[in-house]
N, C-alpha and C positions, 0 to 999 in steps of 0.2 A: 526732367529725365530721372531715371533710377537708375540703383546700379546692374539691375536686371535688366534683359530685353524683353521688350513688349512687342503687344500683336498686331503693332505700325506695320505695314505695309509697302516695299519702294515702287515707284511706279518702274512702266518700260524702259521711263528715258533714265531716270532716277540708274537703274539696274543696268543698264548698258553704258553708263557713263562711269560706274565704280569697276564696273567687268571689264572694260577698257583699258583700264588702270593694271587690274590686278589679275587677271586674265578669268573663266569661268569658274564658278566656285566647284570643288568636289566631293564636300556631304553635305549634309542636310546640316550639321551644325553652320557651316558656312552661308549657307542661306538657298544653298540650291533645292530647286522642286521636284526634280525627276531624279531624285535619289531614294531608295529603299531605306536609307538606314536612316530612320527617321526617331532614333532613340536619341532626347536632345541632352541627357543627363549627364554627358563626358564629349570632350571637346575632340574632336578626331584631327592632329596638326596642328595640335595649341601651341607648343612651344616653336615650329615653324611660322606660326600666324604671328607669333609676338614678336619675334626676330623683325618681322616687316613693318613693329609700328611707326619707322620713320615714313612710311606713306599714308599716314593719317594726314598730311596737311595736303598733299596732293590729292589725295580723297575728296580731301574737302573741296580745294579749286576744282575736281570734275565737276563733285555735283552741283557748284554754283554756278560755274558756268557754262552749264548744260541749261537748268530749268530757273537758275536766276534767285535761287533761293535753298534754302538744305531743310527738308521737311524732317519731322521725325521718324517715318519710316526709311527717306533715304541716309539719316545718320545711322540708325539701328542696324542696316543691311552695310553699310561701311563699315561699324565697329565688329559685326560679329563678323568680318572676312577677317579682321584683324587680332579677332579677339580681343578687344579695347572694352571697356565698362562703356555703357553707353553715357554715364555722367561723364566720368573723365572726358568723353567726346564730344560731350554736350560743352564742356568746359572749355577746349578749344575751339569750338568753331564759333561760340560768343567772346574768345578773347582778342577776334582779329577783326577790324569797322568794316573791313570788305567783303565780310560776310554777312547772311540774315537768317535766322533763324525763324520767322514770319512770313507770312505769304507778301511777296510784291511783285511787281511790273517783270517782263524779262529785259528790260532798258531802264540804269540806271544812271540818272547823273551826276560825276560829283563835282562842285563848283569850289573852288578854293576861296577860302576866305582867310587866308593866312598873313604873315607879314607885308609880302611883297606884294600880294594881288589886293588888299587892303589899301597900300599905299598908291595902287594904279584904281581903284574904282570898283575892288568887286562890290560894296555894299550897293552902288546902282544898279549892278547886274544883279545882284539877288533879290531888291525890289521891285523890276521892271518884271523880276519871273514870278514873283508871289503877286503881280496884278497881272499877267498875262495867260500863265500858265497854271499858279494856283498857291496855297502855302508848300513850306519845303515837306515831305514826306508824304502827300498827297497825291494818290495815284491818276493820273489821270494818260489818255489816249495812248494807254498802254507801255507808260513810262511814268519816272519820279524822279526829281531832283533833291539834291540832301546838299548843305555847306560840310565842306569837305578840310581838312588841314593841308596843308603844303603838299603841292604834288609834283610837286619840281622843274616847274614850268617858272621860272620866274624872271627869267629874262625875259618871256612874252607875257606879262601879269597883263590883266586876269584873262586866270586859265581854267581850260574846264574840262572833265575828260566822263564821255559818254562809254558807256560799256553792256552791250548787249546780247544776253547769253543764248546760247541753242546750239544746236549741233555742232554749226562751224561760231562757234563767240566771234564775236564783230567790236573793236576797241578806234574810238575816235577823238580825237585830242581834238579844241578849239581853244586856239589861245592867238593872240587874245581873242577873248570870248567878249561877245554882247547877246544880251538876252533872245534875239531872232536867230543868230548862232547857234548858238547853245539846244535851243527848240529845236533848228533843222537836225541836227546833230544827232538830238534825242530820235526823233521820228525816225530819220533813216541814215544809222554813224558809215554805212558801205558807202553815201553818198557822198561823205565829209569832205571838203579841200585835204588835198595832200597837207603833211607836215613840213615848213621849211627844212632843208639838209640841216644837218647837225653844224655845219659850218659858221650857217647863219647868226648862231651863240656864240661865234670867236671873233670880237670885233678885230684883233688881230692878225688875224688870220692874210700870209704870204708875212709878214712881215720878219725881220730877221733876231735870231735868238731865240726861236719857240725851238722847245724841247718835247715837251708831252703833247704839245698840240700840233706839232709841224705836219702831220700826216692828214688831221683833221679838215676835208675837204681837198686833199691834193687824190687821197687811193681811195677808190670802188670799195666804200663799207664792207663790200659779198663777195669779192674779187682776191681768193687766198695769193694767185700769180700777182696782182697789182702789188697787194700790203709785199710781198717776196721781192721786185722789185722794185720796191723803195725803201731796204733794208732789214726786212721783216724776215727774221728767224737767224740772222746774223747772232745776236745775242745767246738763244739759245747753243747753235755751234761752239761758242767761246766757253759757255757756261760747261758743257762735255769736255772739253780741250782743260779744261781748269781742275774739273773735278769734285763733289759736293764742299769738300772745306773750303778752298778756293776759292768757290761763288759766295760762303759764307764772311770769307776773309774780305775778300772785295766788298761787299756789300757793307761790313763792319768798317775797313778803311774808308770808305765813301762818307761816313757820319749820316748815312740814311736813318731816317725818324721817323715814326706814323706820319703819317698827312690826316687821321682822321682826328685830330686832338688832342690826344694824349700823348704825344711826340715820345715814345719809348723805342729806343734805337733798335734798330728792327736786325741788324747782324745778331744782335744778343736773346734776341728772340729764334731765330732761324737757329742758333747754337744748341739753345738750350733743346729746343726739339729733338733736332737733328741727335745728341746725346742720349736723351732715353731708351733706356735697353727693350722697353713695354712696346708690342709691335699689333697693328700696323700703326704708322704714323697717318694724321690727317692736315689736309690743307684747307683752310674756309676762308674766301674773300668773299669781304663783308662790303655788298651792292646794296643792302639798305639804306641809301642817304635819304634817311627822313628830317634832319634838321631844316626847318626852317628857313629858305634861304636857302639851303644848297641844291646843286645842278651839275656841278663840275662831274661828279663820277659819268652821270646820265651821257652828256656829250661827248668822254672818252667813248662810252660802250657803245655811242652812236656812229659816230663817226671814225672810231678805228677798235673796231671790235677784237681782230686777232691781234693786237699790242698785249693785252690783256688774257687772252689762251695764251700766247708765248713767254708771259709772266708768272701765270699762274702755273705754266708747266716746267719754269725754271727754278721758281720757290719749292716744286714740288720734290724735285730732283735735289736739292740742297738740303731739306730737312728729312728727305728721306720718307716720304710722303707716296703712293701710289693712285691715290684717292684726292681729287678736289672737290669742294661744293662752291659753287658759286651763288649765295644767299641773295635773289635780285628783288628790290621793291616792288609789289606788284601794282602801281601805279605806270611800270611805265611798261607800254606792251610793243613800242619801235624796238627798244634795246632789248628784249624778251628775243622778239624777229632774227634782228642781228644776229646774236649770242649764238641762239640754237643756228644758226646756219653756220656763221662760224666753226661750231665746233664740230658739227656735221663732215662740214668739207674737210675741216682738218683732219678729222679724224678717219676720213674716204682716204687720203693722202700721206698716209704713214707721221705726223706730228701730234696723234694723241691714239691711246691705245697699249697694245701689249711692248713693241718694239718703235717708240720715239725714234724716229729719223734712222731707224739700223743702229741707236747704239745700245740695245738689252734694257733702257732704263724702260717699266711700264706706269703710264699716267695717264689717266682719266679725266674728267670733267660733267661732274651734274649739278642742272640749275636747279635751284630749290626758290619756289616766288614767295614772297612774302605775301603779308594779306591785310595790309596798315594796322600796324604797330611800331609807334616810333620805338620802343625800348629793347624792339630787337635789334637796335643797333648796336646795343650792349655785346659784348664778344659772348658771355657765357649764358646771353637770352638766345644768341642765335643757336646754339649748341640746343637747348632746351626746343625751340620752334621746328629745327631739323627733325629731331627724333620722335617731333609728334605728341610735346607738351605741352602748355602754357607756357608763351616766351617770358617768364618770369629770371630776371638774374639768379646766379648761383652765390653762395660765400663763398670767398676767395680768402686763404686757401684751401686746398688745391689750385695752382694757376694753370691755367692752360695746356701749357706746354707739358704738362706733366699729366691731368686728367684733365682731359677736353671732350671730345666729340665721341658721343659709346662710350665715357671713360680712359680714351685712349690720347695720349701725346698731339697736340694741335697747335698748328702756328696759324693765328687771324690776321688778316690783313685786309685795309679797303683798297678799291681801285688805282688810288691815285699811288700809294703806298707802292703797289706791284712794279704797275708802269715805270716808275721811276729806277727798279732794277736792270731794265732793259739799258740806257744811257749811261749805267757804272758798270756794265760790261762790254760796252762796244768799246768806250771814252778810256778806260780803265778810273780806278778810283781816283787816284790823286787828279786827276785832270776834272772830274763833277766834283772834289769838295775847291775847286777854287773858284766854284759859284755860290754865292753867296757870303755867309759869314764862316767864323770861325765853329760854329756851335750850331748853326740853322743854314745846312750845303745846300748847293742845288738850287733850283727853282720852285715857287708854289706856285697852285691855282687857286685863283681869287674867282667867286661869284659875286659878281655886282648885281643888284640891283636895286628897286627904290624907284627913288624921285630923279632920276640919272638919263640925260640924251643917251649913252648908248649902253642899254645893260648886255650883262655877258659875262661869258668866263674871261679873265685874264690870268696871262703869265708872266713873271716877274722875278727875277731871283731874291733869293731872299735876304733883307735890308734895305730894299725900297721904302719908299716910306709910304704913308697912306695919303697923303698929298698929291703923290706922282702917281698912283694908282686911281685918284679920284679926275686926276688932271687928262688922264686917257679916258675915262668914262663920261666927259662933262657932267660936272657937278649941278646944282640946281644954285639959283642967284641967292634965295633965302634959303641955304643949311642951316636945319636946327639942330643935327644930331646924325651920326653916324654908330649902327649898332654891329658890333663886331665876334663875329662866330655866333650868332645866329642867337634862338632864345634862351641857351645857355652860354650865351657870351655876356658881352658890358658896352654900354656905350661911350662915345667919344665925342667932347666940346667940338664945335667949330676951330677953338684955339685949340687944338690938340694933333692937330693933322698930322705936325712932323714926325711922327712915333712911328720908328721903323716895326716894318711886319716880317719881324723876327717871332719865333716863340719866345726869348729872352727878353726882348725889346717890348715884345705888349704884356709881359708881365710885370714889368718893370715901371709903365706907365700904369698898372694896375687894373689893365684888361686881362682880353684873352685874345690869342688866333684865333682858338680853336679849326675849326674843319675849312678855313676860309671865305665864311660869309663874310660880305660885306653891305648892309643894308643902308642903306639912304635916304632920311627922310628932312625932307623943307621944312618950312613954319605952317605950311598947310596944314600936316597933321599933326591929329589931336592924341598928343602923346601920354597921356592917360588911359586912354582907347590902349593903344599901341601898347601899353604894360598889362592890363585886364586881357588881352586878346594872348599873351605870352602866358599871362596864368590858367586861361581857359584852356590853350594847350595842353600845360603841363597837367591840369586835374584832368584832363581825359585823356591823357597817355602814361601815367602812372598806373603801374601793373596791379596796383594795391600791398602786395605781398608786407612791405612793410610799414608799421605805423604813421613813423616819422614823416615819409612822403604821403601815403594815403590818405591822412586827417590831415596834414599839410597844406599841400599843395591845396584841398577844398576850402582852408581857412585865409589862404595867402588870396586866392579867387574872391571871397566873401567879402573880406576888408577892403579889396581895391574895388568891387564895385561899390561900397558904402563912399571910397574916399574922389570915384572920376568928378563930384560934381563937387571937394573941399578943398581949401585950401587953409594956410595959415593956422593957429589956434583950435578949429574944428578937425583939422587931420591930425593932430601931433598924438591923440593915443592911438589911432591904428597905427600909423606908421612906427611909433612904441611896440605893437604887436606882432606887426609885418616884420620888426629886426628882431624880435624872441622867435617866431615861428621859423622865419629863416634859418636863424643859428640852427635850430634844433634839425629842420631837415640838413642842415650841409654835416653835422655833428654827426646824425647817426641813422639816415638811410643807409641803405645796402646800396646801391650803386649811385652811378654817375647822376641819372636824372635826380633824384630830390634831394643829392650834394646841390646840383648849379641849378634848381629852378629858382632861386632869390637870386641868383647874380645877377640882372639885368634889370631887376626893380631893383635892386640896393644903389646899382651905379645909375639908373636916372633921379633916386632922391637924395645920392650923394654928392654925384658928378652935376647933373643936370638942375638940382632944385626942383626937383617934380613935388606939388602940390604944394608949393608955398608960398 
C-alpha cells in the first residue's frame, strides 16, 4: 500500500458494507460516482472526515465480515471516506489475526491451541483436520481452518469458533470441539448446537456467598424487568442519592483494586479523573480478556449482561464521564448479542441516554470489538485501537487519567473491576471490605481450568487459599504444576498449594494473581511444550514497537525450541541466555507484555527444574 490512493476499486458489497457504517459518500473525493465535482486535488470535509477516524476499526469489521476478507479496493474506499493514508490503513487492518488482507474462504475457523485446549487434546483435533479436511490455511469446500490463541473458551477446552461472513455474518462456537464438529460447524455455523447457558461455567452456581456470580443463571440475560427484579439498578439509585464524590468515597473506603492485574485502587483512579478541569471525561471498560486462561469477564457479560451497563453507568457518573466505550474481544460474538441488546433496551427505557433515570446525568454506551490482539489489553493500546491506530502501547507519562482517550481525561477499567462497584453500594463500604483480607476486600474470580473434573469460573473471597480452590475444582491424581495468572504469571509446586490468593500473598510466595487464571496441569503434560507454546504466544502478540520485546520475545522462542529436547549440561548456556534476554525485556520494554513474557519460564526453571 502507499500513502496515495490508487485505482483499486470496492466492489458492491465491499461499498455497501462501508456505506452502512458511514452512511452514502457526498463528493467525489469520498469515493462517490454520481458526483460532478470530480476535481480530486482538495479534499472537500477533510477535517470532518478525520474527526471520524475512530471508525476505521469498525470499517474494518464491515468489510470483513461482509466478504470475509478487506481487498485493496475495499480499504482504499474506507480510508478515503475517512480520509486515513491508505498505508496507515494498511497498517491496521494487518495489526489485528482476525483480519486478512488476502483473498480466503467466506468461513473461517479458528481452532485454539492455546494453554487450556492444549492440556484437553487440541493437538488431536488439529491433526484429525490436517488428515481430514487438509493443512491449516488451506482453502478447501469453501472454508479454512487456521490454529488460533486462546479464545476463552476454556472451561469447555478444546474450542473452536467458526465465523462466516455475508450480509447477515453467522458466528458458531464448538467447544468442546472434535474434528467432525468443527467440519459441520464450518460447512453450515447457522446449523451449530446451541451454546450451553453461561451458567454452565459456574460450577457453583445456587450456592451460598456468590456476589458477582449470584444472578448468573437465576435472571433472563435479555430480560431488563427480570435483572430490575433481582436488584438491578438499586445500585445506581444509591449512587444519585450519594452523589459523584460519595460513590468515589465509597468506592475508595471499600479498598477496591483492579481485578485485571495490576491491583491499582481504583477510588484513586475514579478521583483522579473525576478532578481534571480538561473536558469531556471518558470511560473505557476493558472486555478484551485475551490472557491465556481467562473467561471470567465472558461469563459476566453472558449471563448478566446489564450488571455491567449499571456499572459502567455508575463509574460514568462518578468520574464525570458522558461517554463509555465498551472495548469487547472480538472472539466472542454470544456476549457481542447480549451487550447490544442490553444497551438497546436500556437505553429504549430511560437508563442510558441524555436524562439517566430522570436525574439530568447524561451517559452513553458504545461497543467497540476488538480484532485479536492480545496487547490491546494494555489500557493505553485500547485508547490507540479506539481511535483507529495500531494498538500499540503509549509512554506513560501522561497517565490516563489525565490524557487518555482523544487526549482527554479517562478512567479504564475491566469487567470484573466495574461489577464489583455495584455490591459497595448496595452493602455500603465497610460491610465488602470485611470480605476478604486486610489489603485484598471482596471476593475474586477464579478461571479454572486444565487437567481439573470440573473447570469454571469460581468465586471465593479473598485469602482462600489455592488448595481450597483446587479442592472445589477436583484436582487431577498426578499434579505436576499449577500455572497462575495465565502466560504472564508463574507457576506453583504441588507443595505450594497453601499460598493464599491474596495479591499480597502470591507475591510473597513469588508468584502472581494476576487476572485470576488458574491452569492445571498433571504429569501427562509435557511441560516444555507448555513453556515454548507460552513463548510462541508472546512473539506473535508482541506489537513490535519496541526492541526489547520485539527481538526478545523471538530469541526467548528460538532457545526454548533448541532447549524442549535438553536437559542437564546441554541446556545450561541457553537457559544462561533465556535469564539475560529475560532481564532485558522486563528491564526495558514499554509495557506489561515483554516486562512478564520471562515470568513463567523463569518460574518453571526455578521453581519447577524444567530442563534438568
Amino acid at each position: 500500500m502507499d500513502l496515495r490512493f490508487g485505482d483499486s476499486k470496492p466492489t458492491d458489497e465491499e461499498r455497501a458494507a462501508v456505506d452502512a457504517l458511514l452512511g452514502r459518500p457526498e463528493s467525489a473525493w469520498e469515493g462517490a460516482d454520481d458526483r460532478t465535482d470530480t476535481d480530486l486535488r482538495w479534499a472537500r470535509g477533510g477535517r470532518e472526515a478525520r474527526e471520524r477516524r475512530d471508525l476505521l476499526l469498525p470499517g474494518l469489521h464491515a468489510l470483513n465480515d461482509r466478504v470475509g476478507w478487506i481487498s485493496e479496493g475495499g480499504l482504499d474506499y474506507l480510508c478515503r471516506r475517512l480520509t486515513v493514508p491508505p498505508a496507515e490503513g494498511y497498517g491496521v487492518a494487518t495489526f489485528y489475526a482476525m483480519f486478512a488482507v488476502k483473498p480466503r474462504p467466506a468461513t473461517v475457523v479458528h481452532v485454539c491451541t492455546d494453554l487450556a485446549c492444549a492440556a484437553r487434546g487440541s493437538a488431536r483435533v488439529c491433526a484429525e483436520l490436517e488428515r481430514d479436511v487438509g493443512p491449516a490455511g488451506s482453502a478447501g469446500s469453501g472454508a479454512v481452518w487456521q490454529p488460533s490463541p486462546c479464545l476463552g473458551l476454556c472451561e469447555r477446552a478444546p474450542a473452536a469458533l467458526a465465523i462466516r461472513a455475508g450480509e447477515t455474518p453467522r458466528a458458531a462456537v464448538v467447544a468442546p470441539a472434535t474434528a467432525g464438529a468443527v467440519a459441520d460447524a464450518a460447512s453450515a455455523p447457522h446449523q451449530a448446537p446451541a451454546e450451553p447457558p453461561a451458567v454452565a461455567a459456574v460450577p457453583q452456581a445456587g450456592a451460598d456467598g456468590l456476589v458477582l456470580l449470584r444472578r448468573v443463571g437465576v435472571v433472563d440475560p435479555g430480560s431488563l424487568d427480570d435483572y430490575r427484579a433481582h436488584g438491578g439498578y438499586a445500585a445506581l439509585r444509591r449512587a444519585f442519592a450519594l452523589g459523584p464524590a460519595g460513590v468515589i468515597r465509597e468506592v475508595t473506603e471499600a479498598g477496591l483494586v483492579g481485578r485485571g492485574g495490576a491491583a491499582f485502587p481504583t477510588g484513586r483512579k475514579w478521583s483522579a479523573t473525576a478532578q481534571q478541569p480538561d473536558h469531556p471525561h471518558y470511560l473505557v471498560c476493558n472486555a478484551d480478556e485475551s490472557e491465556p486462561g481467562t473467561f471470567k469477564d465472558r461469563v459476566l457479560m453472558e449471563g448478566d449482561p446489564y450488571a455491567l451497563i449499571e456499572a459502567m453507568t455508575v463509574a460514568g457518573y462518578a468520574t464525570g464521564a458522558h461517554r463509555g466505550y465498551l472495548y469487547l474481544r472480538g472472539e466472542y460474538p454470544r456476549a457481542l448479542r447480549r451487550l447490544r441488546t442490553a444497551i438497546d433496551r436500556a437505553r429504549s427505557r430511560g437508563f442510558l441516554g441524555k436524562d439517566v433515570m430522570g436525574q439530568g446525568f447524561a451517559f452513553d454506551i458504545e461497543i467497540r470489538r476488538g480484532a485479536g490482539a492480545y496487547i490491546c489489553g494494555e489500557e493505553t493500546a485500547i485508547f490507540n485501537s479506539i481511535e483507529g491506530r495500531r494498538g500499540e502501547p503509549r509512554s506513560k507519562p501522561p497517565f490516563p487519567v489525565e490524557k487518555g482517550l482523544f487526549g482527554k481525561p479517562t478512567a479504564v477499567n475491566n469487567v470484573e473491576t466495574l461489577v464489583n462497584v455495584l455490591p459497595i453500594l448496595i452493602e455500603g463500604a465497610q460491610a465488602y471490605a470485611r470480605t476478604g483480607t486486610g489489603t485484598s476486600t471482596g471476593t475474586k474470580l477464579f478461571c479454572v481450568s486444565g487437567t481439573v473434573a470440573r473447570p469454571g469460573v469460581y468465586e471465593l473471597p479473598f485469602g482462600a487459599t489455592l488448595r481450597e480452590l483446587l479442592e472445589l475444582a477436583g484436582p487431577p491424581e498426578a499434579l505436576r504444576a499449577v500455572l497462575l495468572g495465565g502466560a504472564a504469571g508463574g507457576f506453583v509446586r504441588p507443595d505450594e498449594l497453601d499460598v493464599p490468593l491474596t495479591f499480597e500473598g502470591t507475591r510473597a510466595a513469588g508468584t502472581t494473581l494476576g487476572s485470576g487464571v488458574v491452569l492445571v496441569l498433571d504429569e501427562s503434560v509435557e511441560l516444555p511444550r507448555v513453556l515454548l507454546r507460552i513463548a510462541e504466544f508472546f512473539r506473535d502478540e508482541s506489537c513490535g514497537q519496541c526492541v526489547p520485546c520485539r527481538v526478545g520475545t523471538v530469541r526467548q522462542e528460538e532457545a526454548l525450541h533448541r532447549l524442549k529436547d535438553r536437559t542437564g549440561a546441554a541446556a545450561a548456556g541457553d537457559i544462561a541466555l533465556l535469564r539475560e534476554v529475560g532481564q532485558a525485556m522486563r528491564d526495558a520494554s514499554i509495557c506489561g507484555l515483554g516486562q512478564t513474557a520471562w515470568n513463567a519460564v523463569e518460574s518453571a526453571i526455578d521453581r519447577l527444574g524444567a530442563f534438568k
